[in-house]
VODO-34316 format. One record per atom (N, C-alpha, C): atom name; residue number from 1; residue in one letter; y, x, z. Coordinates in Angstrom, 3 decimals. Atoms other than C-alpha are relative to their C-alpha. Last residue first. Layout:
BEGIN
SITE; CA; NUM; A; Y; X; Z
...
END
This chain:
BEGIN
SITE; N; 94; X; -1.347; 0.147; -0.650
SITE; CA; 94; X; -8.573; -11.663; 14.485
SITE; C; 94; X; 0.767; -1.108; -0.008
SITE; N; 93; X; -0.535; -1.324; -0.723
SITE; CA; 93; X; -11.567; -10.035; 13.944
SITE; C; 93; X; 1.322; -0.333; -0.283
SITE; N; 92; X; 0.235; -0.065; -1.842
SITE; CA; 92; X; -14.064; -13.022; 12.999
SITE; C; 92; X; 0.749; 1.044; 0.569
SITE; N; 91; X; 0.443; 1.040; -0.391
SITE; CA; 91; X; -13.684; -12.775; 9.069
SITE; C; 91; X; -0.865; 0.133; 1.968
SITE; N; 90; X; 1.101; 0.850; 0.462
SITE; CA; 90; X; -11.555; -9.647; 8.222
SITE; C; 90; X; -0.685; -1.258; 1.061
SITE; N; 89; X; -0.056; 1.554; -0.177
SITE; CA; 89; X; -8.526; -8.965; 9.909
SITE; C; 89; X; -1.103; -0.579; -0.493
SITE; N; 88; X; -0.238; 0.961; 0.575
SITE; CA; 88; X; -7.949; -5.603; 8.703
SITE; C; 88; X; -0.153; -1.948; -0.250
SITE; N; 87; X; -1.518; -0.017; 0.129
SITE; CA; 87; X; -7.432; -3.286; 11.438
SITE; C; 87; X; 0.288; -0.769; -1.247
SITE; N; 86; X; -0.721; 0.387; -0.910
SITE; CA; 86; X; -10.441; -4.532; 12.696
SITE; C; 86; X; 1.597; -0.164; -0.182
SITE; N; 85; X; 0.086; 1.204; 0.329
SITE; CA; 85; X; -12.536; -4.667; 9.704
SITE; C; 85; X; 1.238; -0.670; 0.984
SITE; N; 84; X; -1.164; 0.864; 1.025
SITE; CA; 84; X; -11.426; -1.079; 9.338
SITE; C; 84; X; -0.149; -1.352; -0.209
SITE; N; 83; X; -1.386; -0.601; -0.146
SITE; CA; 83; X; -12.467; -0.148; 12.748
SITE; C; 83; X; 0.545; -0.579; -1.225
SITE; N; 82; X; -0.334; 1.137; -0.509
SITE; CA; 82; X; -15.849; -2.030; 11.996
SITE; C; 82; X; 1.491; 0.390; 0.590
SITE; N; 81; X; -0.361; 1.727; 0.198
SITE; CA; 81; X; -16.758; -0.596; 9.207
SITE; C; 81; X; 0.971; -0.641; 0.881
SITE; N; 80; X; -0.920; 0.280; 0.373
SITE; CA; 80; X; -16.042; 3.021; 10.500
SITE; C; 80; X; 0.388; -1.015; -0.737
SITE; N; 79; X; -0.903; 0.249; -0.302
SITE; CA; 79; X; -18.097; 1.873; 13.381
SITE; C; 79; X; 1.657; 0.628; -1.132
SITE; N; 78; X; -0.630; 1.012; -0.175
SITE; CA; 78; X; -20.629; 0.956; 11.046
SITE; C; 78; X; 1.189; 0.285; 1.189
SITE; N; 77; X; -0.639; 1.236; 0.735
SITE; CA; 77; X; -20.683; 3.834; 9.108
SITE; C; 77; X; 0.407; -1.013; 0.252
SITE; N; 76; X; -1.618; -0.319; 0.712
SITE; CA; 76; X; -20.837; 6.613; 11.775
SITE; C; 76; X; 0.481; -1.018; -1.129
SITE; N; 75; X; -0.593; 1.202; -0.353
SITE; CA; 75; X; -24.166; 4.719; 13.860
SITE; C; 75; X; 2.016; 0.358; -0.891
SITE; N; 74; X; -0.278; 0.968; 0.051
SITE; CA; 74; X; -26.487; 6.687; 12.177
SITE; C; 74; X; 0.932; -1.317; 0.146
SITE; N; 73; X; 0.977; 1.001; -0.882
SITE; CA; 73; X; -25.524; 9.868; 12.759
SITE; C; 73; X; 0.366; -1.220; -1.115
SITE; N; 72; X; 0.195; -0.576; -1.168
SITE; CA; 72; X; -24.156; 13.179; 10.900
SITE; C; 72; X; -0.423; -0.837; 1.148
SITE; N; 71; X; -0.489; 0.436; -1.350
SITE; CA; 71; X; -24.149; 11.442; 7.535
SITE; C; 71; X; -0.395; 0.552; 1.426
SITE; N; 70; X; 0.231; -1.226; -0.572
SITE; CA; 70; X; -25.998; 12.927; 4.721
SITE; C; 70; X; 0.787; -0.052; 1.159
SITE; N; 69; X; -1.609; -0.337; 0.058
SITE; CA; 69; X; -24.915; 9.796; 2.270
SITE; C; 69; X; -0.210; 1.703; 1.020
SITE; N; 68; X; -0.698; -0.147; 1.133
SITE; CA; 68; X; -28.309; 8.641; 1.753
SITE; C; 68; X; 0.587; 0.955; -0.108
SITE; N; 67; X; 1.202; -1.199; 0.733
SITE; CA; 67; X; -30.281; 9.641; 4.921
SITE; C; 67; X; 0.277; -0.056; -1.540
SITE; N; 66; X; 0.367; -1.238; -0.406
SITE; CA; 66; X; -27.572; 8.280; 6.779
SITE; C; 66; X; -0.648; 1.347; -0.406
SITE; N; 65; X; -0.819; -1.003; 0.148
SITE; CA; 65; X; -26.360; 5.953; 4.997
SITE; C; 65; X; 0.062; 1.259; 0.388
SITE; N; 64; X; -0.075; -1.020; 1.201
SITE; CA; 64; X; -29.113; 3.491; 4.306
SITE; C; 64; X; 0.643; 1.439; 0.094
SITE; N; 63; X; 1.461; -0.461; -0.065
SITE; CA; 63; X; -28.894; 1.312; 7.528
SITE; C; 63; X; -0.676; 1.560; -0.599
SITE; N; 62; X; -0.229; -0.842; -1.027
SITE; CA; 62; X; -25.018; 1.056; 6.509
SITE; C; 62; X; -1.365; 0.575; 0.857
SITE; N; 61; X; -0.072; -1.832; 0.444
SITE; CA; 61; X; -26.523; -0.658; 3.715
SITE; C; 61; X; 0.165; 0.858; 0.543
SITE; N; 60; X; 1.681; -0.071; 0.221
SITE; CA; 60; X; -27.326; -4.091; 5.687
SITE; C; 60; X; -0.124; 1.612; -0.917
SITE; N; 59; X; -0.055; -0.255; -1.462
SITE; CA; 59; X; -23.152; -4.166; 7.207
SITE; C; 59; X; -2.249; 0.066; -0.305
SITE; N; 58; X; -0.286; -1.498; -0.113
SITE; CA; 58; X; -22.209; -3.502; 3.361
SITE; C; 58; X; -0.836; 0.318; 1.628
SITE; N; 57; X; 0.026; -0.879; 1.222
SITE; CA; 57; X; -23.838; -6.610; 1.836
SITE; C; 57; X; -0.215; 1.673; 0.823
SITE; N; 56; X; 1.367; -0.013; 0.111
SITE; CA; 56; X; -22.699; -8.915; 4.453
SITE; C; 56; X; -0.932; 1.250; 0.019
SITE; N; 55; X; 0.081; -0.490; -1.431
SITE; CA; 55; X; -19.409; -7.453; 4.533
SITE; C; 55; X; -1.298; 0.196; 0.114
SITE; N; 54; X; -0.019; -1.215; -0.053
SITE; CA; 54; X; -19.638; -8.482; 0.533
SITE; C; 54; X; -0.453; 1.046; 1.051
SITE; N; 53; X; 1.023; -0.076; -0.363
SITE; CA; 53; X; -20.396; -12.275; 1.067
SITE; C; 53; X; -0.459; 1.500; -0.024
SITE; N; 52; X; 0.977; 0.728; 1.071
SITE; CA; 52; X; -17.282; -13.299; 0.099
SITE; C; 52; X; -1.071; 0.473; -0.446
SITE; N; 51; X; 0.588; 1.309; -0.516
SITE; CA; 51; X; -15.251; -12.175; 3.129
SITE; C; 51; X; -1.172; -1.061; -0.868
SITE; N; 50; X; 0.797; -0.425; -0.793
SITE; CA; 50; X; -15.273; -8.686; 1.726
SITE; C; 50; X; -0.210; -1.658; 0.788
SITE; N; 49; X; 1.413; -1.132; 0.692
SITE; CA; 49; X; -13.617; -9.508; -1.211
SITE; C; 49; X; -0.949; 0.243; 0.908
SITE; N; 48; X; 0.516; 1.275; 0.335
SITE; CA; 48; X; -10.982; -12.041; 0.779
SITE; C; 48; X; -1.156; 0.214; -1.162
SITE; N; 47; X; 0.956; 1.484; -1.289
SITE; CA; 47; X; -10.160; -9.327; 2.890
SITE; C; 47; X; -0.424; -1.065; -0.537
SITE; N; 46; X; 1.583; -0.298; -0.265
SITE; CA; 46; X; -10.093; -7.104; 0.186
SITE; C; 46; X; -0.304; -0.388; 0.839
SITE; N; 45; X; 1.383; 0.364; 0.877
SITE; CA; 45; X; -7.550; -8.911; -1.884
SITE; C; 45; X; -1.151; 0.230; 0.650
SITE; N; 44; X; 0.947; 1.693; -0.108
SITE; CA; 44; X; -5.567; -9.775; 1.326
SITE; C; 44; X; -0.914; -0.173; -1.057
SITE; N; 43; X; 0.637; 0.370; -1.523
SITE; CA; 43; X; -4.956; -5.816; 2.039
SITE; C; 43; X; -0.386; -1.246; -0.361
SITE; N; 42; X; 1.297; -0.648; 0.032
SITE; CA; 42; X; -4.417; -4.939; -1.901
SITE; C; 42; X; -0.605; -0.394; 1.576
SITE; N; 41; X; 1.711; 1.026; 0.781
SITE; CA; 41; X; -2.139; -7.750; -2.030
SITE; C; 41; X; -0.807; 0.770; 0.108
SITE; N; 40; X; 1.257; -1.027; 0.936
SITE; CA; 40; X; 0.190; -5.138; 0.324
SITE; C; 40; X; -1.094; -1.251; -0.672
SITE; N; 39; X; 1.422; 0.491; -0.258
SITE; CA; 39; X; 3.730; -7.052; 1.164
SITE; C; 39; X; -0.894; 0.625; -0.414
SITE; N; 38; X; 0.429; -0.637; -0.588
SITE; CA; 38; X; 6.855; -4.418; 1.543
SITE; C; 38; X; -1.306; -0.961; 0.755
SITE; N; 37; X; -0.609; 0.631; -0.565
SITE; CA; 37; X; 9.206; -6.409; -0.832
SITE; C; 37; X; -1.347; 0.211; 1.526
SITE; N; 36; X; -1.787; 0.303; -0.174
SITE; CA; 36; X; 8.328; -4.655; -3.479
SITE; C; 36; X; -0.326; -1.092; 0.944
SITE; N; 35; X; -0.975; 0.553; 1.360
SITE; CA; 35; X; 4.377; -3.878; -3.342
SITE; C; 35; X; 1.293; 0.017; 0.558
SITE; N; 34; X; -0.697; 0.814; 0.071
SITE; CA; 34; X; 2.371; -1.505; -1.252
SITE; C; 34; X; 1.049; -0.606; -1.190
SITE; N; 33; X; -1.619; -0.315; 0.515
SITE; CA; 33; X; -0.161; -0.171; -2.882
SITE; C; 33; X; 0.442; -0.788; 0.624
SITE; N; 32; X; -0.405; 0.990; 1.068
SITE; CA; 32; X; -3.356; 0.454; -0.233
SITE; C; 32; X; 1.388; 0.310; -0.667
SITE; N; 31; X; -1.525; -0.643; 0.542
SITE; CA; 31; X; -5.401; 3.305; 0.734
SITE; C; 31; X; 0.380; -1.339; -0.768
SITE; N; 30; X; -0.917; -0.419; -0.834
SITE; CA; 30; X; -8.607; 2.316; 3.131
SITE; C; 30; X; 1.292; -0.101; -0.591
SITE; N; 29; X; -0.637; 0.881; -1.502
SITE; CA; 29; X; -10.514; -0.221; 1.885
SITE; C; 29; X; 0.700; 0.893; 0.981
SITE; N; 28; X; -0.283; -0.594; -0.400
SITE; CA; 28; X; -11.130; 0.195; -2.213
SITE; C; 28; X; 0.460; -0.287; 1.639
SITE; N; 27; X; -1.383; 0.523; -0.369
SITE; CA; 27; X; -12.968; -2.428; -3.465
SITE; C; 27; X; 0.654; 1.003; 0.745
SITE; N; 26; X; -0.732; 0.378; 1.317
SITE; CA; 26; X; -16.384; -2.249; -5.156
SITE; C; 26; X; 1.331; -0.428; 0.567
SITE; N; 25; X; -0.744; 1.344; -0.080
SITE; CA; 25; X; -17.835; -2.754; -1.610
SITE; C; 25; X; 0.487; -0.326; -1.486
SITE; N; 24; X; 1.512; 1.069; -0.447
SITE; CA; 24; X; -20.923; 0.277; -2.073
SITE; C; 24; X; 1.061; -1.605; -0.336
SITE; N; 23; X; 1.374; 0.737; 1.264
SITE; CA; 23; X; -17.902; 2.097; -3.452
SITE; C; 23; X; -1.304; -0.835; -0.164
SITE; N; 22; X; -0.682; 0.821; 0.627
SITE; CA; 22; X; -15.542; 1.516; -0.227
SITE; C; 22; X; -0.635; -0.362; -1.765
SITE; N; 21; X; -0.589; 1.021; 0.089
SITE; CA; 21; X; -18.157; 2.411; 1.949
SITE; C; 21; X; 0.672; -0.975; -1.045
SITE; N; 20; X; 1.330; 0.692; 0.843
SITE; CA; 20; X; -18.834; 5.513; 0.367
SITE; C; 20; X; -0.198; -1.190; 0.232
SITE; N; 19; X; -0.090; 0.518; 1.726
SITE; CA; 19; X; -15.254; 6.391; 0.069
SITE; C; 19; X; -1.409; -0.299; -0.173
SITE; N; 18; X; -0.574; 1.516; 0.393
SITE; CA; 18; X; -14.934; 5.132; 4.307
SITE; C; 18; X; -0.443; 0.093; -1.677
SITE; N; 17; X; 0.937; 1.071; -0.579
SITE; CA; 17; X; -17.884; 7.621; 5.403
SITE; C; 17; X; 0.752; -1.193; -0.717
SITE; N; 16; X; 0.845; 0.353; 0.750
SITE; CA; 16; X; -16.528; 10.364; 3.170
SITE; C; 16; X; -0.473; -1.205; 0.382
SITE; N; 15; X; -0.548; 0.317; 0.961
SITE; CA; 15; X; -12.952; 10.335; 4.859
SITE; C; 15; X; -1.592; -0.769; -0.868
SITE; N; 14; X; -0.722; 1.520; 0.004
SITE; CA; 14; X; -14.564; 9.906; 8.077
SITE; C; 14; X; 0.232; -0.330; -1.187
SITE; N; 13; X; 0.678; 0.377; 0.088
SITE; CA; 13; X; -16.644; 13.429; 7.073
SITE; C; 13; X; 0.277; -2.198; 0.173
SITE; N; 12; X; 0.522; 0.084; 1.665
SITE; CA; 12; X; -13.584; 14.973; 5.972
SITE; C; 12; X; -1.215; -1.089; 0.142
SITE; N; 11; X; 0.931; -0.781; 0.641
SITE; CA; 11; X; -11.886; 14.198; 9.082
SITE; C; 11; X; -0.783; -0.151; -1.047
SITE; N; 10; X; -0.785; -1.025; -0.230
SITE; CA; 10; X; -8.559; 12.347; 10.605
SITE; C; 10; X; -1.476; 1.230; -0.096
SITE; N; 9; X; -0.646; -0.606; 0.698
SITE; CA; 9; X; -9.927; 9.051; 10.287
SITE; C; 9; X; 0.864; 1.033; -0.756
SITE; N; 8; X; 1.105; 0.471; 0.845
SITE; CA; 8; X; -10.590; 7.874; 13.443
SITE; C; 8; X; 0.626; 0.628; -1.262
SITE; N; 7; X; 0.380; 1.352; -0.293
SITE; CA; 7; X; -8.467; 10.330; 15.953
SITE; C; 7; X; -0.842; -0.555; -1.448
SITE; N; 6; X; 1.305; -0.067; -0.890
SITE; CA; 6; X; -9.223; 14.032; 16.956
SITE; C; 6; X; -0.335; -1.704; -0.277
SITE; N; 5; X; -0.851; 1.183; -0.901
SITE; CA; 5; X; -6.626; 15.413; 13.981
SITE; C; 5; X; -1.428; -0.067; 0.644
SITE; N; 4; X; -1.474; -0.806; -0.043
SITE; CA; 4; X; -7.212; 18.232; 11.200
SITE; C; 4; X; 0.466; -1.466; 0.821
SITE; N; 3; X; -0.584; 0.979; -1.077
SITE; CA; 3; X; -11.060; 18.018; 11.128
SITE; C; 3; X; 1.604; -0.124; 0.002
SITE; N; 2; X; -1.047; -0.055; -0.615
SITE; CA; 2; X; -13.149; 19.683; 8.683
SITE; C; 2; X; 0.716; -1.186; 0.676
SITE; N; 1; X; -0.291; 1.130; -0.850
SITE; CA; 1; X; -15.781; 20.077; 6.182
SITE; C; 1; X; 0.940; 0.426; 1.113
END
């Protein structure tokens, strides 16, 4: 494990927090393709994946993750939920 930056996302254990995240969602939510003409469908598919009752879903598992996933606190899933809900617009964040 490791660090190679101080901000969100910029350690192994971030990394793990979002790919278990993103398999609990069935939707990948950090890495998107951009397409030609430099729109990402992968950003409005999973906002409109996670708006359909998914968030839900993920924001009652995050409970779980700790003693699942081996997580260094409790509270590391939902704020990397809620950082990527932020930077993605999901339902009430923007």
């Amino acid at each position: 494990m490791g660090r190679w930056g101080e901000e969100l996302f910029a350690g192994d254990m971030d990394m793990d927090c979002i790919a278990a995240l993103s398999a609990d969602a069935g939707i990948e939510l950090y890495y998107y393709k951009v397409e030609e003409g430099g729109e990402s469908k992968g950003l409005a598919a999973s906002r409109d994946h996670l708006n359909n009752g998914v968030l839900d879903y993920l924001f009652k598992k995050c409970t779980t993750y700790e003693k699942e996933q081996g997580f260094i606190s409790k509270e590391l899933p939902y704020i990397m939920l809620g950082v990527y809900l932020i930077r993605d617009r999901s339902r009430g964040c923007g």
